[in-house]
C-alpha positions in Angstrom: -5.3 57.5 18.1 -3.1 60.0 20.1 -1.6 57.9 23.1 -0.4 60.2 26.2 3.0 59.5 25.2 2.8 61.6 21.9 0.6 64.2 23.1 3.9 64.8 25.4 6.3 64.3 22.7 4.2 66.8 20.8 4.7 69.3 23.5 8.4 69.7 23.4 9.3 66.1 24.7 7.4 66.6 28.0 8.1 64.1 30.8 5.5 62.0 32.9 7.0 63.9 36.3 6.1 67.1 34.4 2.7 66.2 32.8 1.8 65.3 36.3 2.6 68.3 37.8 0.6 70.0 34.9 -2.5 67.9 35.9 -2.6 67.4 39.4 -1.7 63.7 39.0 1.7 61.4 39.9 3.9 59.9 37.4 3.3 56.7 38.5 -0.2 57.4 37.2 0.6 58.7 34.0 3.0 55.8 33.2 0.3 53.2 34.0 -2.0 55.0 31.5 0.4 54.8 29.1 1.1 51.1 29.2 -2.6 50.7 29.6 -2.6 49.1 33.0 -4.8 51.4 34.4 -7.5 53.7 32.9 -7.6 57.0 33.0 -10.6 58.6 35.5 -12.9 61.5 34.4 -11.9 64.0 36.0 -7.8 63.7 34.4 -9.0 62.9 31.1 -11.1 66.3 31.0 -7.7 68.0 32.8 -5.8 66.0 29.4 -8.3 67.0 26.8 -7.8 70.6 28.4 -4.2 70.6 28.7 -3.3 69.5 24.9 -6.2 71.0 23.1 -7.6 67.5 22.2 -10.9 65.5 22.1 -11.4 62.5 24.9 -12.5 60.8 21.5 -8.9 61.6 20.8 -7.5 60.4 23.8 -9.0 57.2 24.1 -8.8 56.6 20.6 -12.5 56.8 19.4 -11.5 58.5 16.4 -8.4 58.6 13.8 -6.4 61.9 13.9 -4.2 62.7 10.8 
């Protein structure tokens, strides 16, 4: 499973404030999807799959990723 946090540290240690920014969404947001408080909607896990090149499978941790 990629967790949003590693997707960002993949892309050169990205903040939530700037992942937001990226995606149309706050930080709060981000950092509540993180800690799994919230889940993430449609519409900003098809702007995440987009952004880093991944699968929602991915994301949400259907599948293993080596």
């Amino acid at each position: 499973m990629l967790n949003i946090a590693e997707l960002r540290a993949r892309h050169g240690k990205m903040t939530q404030k700037q992942l937001a920014e990226k995606i149309g969404s706050s930080q709060t947001s981000i950092s509540l999807w993180e800690k799994d408080i919230n889940t993430i909607s449609m519409p900003y896990l098809i702007k995440l799959c987009k952004y880093f090149g991944v699968s929602a499978d991915d994301i949400l941790g259907l599948r293993d990723i080596s």
